[in-house]
SEDREN-568564 format. One record per residue (C-alpha): residue number from 1; residue in three letters; x, y, z. Coordinates in Angstrom, 2 decimals. Layout:
! SEDREN-568564
<pos->NUM code->ALA px->X py->Y pz->Z>
...
//
This chain:
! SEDREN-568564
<pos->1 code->UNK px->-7.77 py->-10.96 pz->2.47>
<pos->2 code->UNK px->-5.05 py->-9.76 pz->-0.03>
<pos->3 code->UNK px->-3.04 py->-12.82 pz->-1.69>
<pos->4 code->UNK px->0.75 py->-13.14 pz->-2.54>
<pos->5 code->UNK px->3.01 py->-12.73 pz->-4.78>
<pos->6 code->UNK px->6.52 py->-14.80 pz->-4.30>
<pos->7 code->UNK px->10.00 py->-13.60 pz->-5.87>
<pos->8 code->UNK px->11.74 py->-16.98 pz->-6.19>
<pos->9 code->UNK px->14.96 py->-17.30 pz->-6.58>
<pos->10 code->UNK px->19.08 py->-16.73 pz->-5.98>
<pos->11 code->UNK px->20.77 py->-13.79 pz->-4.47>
<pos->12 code->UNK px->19.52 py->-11.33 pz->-7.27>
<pos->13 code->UNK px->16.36 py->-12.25 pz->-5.69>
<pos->14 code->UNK px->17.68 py->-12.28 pz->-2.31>
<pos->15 code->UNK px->18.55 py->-8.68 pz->-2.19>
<pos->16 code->UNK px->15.82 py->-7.47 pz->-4.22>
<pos->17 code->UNK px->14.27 py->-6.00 pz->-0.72>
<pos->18 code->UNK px->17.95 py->-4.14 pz->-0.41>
<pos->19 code->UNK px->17.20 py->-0.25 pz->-0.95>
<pos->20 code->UNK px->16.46 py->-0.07 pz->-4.45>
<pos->21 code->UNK px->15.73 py->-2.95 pz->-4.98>
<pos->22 code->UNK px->12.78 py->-4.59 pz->-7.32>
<pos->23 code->UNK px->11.43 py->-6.56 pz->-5.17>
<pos->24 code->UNK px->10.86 py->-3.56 pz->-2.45>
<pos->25 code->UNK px->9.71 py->-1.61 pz->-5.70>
<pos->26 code->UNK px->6.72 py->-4.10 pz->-6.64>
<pos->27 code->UNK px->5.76 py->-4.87 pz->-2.28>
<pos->28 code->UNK px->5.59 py->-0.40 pz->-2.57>
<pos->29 code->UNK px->3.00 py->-0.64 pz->-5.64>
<pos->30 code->UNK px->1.11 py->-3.20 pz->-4.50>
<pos->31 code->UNK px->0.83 py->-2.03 pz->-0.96>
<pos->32 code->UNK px->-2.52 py->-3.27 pz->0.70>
<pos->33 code->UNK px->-3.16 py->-4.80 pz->-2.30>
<pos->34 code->UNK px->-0.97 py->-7.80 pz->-2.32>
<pos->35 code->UNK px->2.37 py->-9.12 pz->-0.30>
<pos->36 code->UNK px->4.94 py->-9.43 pz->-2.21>
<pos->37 code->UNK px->6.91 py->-12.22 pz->-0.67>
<pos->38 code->UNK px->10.77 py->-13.07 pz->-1.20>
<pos->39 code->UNK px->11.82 py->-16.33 pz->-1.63>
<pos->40 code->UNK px->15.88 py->-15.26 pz->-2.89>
<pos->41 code->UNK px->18.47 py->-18.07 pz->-2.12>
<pos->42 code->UNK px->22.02 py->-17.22 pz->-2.58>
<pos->43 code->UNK px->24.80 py->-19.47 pz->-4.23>
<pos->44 code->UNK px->21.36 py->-21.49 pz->-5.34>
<pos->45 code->UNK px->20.78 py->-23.23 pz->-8.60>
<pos->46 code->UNK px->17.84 py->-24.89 pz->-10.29>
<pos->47 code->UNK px->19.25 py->-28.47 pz->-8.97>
<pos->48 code->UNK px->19.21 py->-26.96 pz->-5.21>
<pos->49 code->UNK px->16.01 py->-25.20 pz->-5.58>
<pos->50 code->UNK px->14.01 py->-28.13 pz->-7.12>
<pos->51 code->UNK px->14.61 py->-29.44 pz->-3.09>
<pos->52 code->UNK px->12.46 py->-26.22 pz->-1.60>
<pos->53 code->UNK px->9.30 py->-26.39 pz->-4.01>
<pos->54 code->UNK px->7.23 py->-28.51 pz->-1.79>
<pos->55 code->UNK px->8.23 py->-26.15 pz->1.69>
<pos->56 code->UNK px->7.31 py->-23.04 pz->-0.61>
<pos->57 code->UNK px->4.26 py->-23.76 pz->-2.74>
<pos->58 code->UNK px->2.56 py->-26.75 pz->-0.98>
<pos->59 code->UNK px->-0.50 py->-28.16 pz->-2.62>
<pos->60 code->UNK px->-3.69 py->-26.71 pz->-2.04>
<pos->61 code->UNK px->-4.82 py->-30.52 pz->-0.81>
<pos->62 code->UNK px->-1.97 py->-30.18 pz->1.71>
<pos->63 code->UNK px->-2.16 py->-27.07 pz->2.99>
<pos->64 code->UNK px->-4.83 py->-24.41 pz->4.30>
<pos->65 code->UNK px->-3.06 py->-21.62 pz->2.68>
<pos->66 code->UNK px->-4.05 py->-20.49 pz->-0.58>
<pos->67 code->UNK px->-1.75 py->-19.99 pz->-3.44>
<pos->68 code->UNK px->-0.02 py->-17.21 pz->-4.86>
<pos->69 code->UNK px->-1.34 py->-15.07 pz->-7.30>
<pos->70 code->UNK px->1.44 py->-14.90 pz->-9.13>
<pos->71 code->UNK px->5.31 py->-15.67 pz->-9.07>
<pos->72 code->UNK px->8.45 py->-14.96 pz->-10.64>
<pos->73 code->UNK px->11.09 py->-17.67 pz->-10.98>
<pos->74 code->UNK px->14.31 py->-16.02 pz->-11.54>
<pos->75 code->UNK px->17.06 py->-18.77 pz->-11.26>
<pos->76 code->UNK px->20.26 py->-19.37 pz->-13.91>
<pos->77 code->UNK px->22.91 py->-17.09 pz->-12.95>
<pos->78 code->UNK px->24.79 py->-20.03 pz->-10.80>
<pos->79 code->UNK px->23.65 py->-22.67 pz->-13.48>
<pos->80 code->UNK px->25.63 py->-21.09 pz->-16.30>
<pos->81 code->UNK px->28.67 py->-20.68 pz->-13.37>
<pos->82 code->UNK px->31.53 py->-22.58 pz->-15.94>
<pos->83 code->UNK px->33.08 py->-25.86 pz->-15.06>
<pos->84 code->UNK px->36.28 py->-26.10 pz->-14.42>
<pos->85 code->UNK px->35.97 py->-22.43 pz->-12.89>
<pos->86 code->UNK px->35.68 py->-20.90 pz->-8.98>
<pos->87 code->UNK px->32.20 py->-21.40 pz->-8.91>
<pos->88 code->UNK px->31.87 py->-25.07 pz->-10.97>
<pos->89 code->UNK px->30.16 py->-26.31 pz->-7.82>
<pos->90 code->UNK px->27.49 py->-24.49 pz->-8.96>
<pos->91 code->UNK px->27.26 py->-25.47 pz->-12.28>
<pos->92 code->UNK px->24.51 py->-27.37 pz->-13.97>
<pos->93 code->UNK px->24.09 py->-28.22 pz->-17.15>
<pos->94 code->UNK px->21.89 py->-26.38 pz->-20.07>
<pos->95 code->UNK px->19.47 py->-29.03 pz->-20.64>
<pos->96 code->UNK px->19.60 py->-29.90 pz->-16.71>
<pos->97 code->UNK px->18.68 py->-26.31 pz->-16.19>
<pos->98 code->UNK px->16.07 py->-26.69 pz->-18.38>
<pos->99 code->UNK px->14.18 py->-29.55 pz->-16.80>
<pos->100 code->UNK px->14.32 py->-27.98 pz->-13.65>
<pos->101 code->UNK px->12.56 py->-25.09 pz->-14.44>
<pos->102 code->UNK px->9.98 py->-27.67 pz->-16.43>
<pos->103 code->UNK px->9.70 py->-29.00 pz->-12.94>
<pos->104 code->UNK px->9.11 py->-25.93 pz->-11.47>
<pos->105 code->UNK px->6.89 py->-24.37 pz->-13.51>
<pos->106 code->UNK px->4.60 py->-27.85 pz->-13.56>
<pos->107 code->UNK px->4.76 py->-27.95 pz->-9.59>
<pos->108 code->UNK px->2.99 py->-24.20 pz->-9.59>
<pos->109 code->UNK px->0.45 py->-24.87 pz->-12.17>
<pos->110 code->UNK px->-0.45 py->-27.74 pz->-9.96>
<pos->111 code->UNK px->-0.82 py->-25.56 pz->-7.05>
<pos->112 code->UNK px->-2.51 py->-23.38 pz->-8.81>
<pos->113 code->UNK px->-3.48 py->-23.20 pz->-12.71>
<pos->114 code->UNK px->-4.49 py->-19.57 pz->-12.23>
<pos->115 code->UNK px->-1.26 py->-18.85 pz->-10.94>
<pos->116 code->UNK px->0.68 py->-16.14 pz->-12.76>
<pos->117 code->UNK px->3.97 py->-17.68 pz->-13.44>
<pos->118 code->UNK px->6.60 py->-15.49 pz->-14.97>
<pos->119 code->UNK px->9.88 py->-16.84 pz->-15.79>
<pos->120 code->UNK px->13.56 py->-14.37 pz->-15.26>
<pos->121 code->UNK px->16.38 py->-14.99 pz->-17.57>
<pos->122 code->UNK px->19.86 py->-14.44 pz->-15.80>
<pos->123 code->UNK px->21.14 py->-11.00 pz->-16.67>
<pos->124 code->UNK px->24.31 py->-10.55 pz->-18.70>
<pos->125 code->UNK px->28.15 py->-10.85 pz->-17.05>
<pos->126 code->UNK px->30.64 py->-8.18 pz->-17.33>
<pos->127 code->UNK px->33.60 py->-10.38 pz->-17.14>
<pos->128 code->UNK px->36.01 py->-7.53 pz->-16.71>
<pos->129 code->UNK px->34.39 py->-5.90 pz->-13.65>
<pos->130 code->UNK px->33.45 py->-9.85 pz->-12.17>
<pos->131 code->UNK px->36.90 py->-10.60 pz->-12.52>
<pos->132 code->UNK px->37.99 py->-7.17 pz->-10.61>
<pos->133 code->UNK px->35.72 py->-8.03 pz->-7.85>
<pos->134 code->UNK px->36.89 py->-11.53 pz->-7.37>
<pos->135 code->UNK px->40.39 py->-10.58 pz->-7.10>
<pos->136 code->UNK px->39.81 py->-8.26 pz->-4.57>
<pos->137 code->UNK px->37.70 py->-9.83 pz->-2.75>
<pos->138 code->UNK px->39.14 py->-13.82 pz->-2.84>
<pos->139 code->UNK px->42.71 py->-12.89 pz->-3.79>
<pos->140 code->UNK px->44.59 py->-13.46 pz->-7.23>
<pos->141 code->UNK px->44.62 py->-17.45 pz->-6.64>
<pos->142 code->UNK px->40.77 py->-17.25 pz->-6.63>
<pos->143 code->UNK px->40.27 py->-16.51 pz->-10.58>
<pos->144 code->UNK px->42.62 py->-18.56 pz->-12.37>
<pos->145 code->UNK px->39.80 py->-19.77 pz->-14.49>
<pos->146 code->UNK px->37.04 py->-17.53 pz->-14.93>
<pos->147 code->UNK px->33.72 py->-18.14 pz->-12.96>
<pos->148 code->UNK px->31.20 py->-16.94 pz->-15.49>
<pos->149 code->UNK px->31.10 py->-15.42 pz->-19.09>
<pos->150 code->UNK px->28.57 py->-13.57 pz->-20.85>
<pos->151 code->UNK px->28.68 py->-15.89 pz->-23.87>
<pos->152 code->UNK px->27.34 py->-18.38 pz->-21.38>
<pos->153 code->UNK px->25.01 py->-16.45 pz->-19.40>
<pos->154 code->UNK px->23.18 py->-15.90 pz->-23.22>
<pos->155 code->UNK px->22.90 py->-19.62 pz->-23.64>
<pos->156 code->UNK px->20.96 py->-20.43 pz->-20.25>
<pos->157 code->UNK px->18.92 py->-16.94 pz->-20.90>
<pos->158 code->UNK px->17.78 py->-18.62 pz->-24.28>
<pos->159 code->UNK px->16.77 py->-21.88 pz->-22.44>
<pos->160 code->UNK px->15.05 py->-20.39 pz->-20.00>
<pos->161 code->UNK px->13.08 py->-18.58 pz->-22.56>
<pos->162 code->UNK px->12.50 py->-21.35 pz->-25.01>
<pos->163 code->UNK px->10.84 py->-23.22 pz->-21.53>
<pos->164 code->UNK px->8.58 py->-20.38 pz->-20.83>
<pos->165 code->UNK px->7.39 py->-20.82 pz->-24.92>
<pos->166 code->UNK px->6.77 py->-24.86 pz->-24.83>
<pos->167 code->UNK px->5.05 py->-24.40 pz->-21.40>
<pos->168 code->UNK px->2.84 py->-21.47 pz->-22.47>
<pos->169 code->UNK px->4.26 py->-18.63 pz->-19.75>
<pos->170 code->UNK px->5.70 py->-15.01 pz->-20.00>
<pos->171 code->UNK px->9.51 py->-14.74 pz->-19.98>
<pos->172 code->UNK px->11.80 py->-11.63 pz->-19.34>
<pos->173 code->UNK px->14.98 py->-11.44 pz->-20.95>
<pos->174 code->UNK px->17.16 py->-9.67 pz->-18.91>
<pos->175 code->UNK px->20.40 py->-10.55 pz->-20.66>
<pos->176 code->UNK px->19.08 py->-9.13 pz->-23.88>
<pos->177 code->UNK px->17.30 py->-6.10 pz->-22.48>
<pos->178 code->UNK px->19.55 py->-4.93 pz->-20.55>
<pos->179 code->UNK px->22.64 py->-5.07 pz->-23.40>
<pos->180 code->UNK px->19.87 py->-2.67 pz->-25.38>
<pos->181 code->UNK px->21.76 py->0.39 pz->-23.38>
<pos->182 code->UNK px->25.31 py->1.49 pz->-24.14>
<pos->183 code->UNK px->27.26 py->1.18 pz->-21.12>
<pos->184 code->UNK px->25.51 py->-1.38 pz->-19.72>
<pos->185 code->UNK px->28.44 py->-3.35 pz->-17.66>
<pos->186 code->UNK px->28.89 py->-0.52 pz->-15.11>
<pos->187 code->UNK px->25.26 py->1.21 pz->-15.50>
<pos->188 code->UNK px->23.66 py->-1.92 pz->-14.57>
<pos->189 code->UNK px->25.82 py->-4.58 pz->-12.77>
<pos->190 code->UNK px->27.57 py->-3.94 pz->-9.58>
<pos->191 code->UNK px->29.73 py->-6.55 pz->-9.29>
<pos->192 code->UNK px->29.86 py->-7.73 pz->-12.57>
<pos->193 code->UNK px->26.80 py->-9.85 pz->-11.71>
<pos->194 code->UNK px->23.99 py->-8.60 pz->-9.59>
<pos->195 code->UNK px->22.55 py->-5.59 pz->-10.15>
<pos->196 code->UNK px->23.16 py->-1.68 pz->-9.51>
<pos->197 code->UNK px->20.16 py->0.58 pz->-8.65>
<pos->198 code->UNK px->19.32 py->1.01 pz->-12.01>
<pos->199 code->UNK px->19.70 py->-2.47 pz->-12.90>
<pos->200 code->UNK px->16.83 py->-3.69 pz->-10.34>
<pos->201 code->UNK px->14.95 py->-0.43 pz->-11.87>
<pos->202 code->UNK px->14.71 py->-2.48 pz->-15.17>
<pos->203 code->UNK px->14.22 py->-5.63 pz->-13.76>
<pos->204 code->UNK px->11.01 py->-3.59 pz->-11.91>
<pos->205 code->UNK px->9.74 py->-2.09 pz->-14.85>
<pos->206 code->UNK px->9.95 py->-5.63 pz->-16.86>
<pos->207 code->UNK px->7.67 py->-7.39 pz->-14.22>
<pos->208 code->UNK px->5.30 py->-4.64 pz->-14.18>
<pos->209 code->UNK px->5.10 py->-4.48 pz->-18.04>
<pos->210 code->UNK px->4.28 py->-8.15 pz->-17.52>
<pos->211 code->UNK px->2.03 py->-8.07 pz->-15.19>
<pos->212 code->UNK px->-0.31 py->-5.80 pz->-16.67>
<pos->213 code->UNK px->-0.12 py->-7.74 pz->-19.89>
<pos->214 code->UNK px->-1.27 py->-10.24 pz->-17.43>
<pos->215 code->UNK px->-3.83 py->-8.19 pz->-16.58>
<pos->216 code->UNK px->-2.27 py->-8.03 pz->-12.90>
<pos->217 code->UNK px->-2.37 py->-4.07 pz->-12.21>
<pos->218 code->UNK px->-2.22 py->-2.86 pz->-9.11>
<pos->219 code->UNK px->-4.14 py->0.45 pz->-9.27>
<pos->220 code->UNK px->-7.05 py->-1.69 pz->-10.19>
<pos->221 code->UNK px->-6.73 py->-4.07 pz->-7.04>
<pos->222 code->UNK px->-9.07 py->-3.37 pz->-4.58>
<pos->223 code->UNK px->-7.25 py->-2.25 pz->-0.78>
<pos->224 code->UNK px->-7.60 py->-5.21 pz->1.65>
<pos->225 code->UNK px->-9.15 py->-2.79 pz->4.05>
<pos->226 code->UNK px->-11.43 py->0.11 pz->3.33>
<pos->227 code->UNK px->-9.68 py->3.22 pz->2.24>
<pos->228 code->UNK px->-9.82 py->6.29 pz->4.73>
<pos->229 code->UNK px->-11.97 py->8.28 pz->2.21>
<pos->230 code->UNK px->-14.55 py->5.35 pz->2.20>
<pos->231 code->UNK px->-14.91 py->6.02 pz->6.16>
<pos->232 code->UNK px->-17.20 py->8.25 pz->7.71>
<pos->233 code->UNK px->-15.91 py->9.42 pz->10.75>
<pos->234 code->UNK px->-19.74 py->9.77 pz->12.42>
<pos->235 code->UNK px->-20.44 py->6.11 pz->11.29>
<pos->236 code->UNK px->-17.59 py->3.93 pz->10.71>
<pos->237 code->UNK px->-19.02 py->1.08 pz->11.11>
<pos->238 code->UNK px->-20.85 py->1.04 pz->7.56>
<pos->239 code->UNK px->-17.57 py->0.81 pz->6.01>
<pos->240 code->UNK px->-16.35 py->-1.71 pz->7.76>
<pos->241 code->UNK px->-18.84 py->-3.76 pz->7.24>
<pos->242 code->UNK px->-19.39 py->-3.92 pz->3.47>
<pos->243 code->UNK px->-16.08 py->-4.05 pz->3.38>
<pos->244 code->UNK px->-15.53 py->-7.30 pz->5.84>
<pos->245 code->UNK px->-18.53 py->-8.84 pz->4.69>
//
């Protein structure tokens, strides 16, 4: 049977299956060859998330299912949330953040050390267009103190990258990628933090690029099931049964 892959992570991971969305993109490529599984969390941090990794990735000695193949941790966007701002409930600290995705990434290798474990940066803020959204949508009261910055968002994206380089894993810098491309506030954020169309477009194309470097490509995956060419309509039951051998 066809293995997973699990998307875990906040609400840029949570609504990665919206229209458009990456997640949805990588389930459509690797259609009856994997399931792409999301695990997205909204409002979550590392802290919070540290609490699900035993529900979500049991070990093999404890459970009958079998591991994922691969999976993307894509968590720091409500870490680098400032303190002393709206969302400081949120907040955890740099080096905090840090150890949690140590913890993380140690609990999957355990699972599995064949596992394919890809760490996400968070992307970049447009504090103009955050602060626009939070006015309208919490009132003027709401953003006294700003929530998030980009200056900070760039600190937590080069921790989480620095973890993925001590613990031997492939990292994605969205923050930096995605400031590559003039115009990037409205082309790729919505909100001023989670993503447009074309924003989960290069968050898509990243993973893919990754996965192949992986040597995880789904044209070269074999189909769960035997394709219809494979059957022949006299004698379908040849097919079948190399197939479900």
């Amino acid at each position: 049977m066809r293995g997973n892959i699990v998307l875990f992570g906040d609400s840029i991971t949570e609504e990665s299956f919206r229209s458009g969305g990456w997640g949805a993109s990588l389930a459509n490529i690797f259609s009856r060859k994997a399931d792409v599984l999301c695990r997205g969390y909204d409002g979550y941090n590392t802290r919070w998330a540290l609490f699900l990794l035993h529900h979500l990735f049991p070990l093999v000695l404890d459970s009958p299912t079998k591991p994922p193949i691969a999976t993307t941790i894509f968590f720091g966007a409500n870490d680098a949330a400032l303190p002393g701002g709206f969302r400081e409930r949120h907040h955890v600290p740099v080096q905090e953040y840090k150890d949690n995705l140590r913890k993380i990434v140690t609990h999957l290798k355990e699972c599995s050390p064949t596992m394919l474990i890809v760490l996400i940066t968070p992307p970049p803020i447009d504090e103009e267009r955050r602060l626009e959204y939070a006015r309208a949508t919490y009132g003027e009261e709401a953003m006294k103190l700003a929530d998030r910055t980009n200056e900070s968002a760039g600190v937590y994206a080069k921790g989480c990258v620095e973890v993925a380089g001590e613990m031997g894993i492939p990292s994605i810098n969205i923050w930096s990628k995605m400031q590559e491309t003039d115009g990037w506030q409205k082309k790729y954020l919505s909100d001023g933090l989670h993503l447009t169309a074309l924003g989960n477009a290069v968050v898509f194309e990243q993973i893919v690029r990754v996965f192949k470097e992986a040597r995880l490509h789904p044209e070269e995956m074999p189909y769960d099931f035997p394709h219809h060419s494979e059957i022949d309509a006299d004698n379908p039951d040849m097919a079948f049964q190399l197939k479900c051998a």
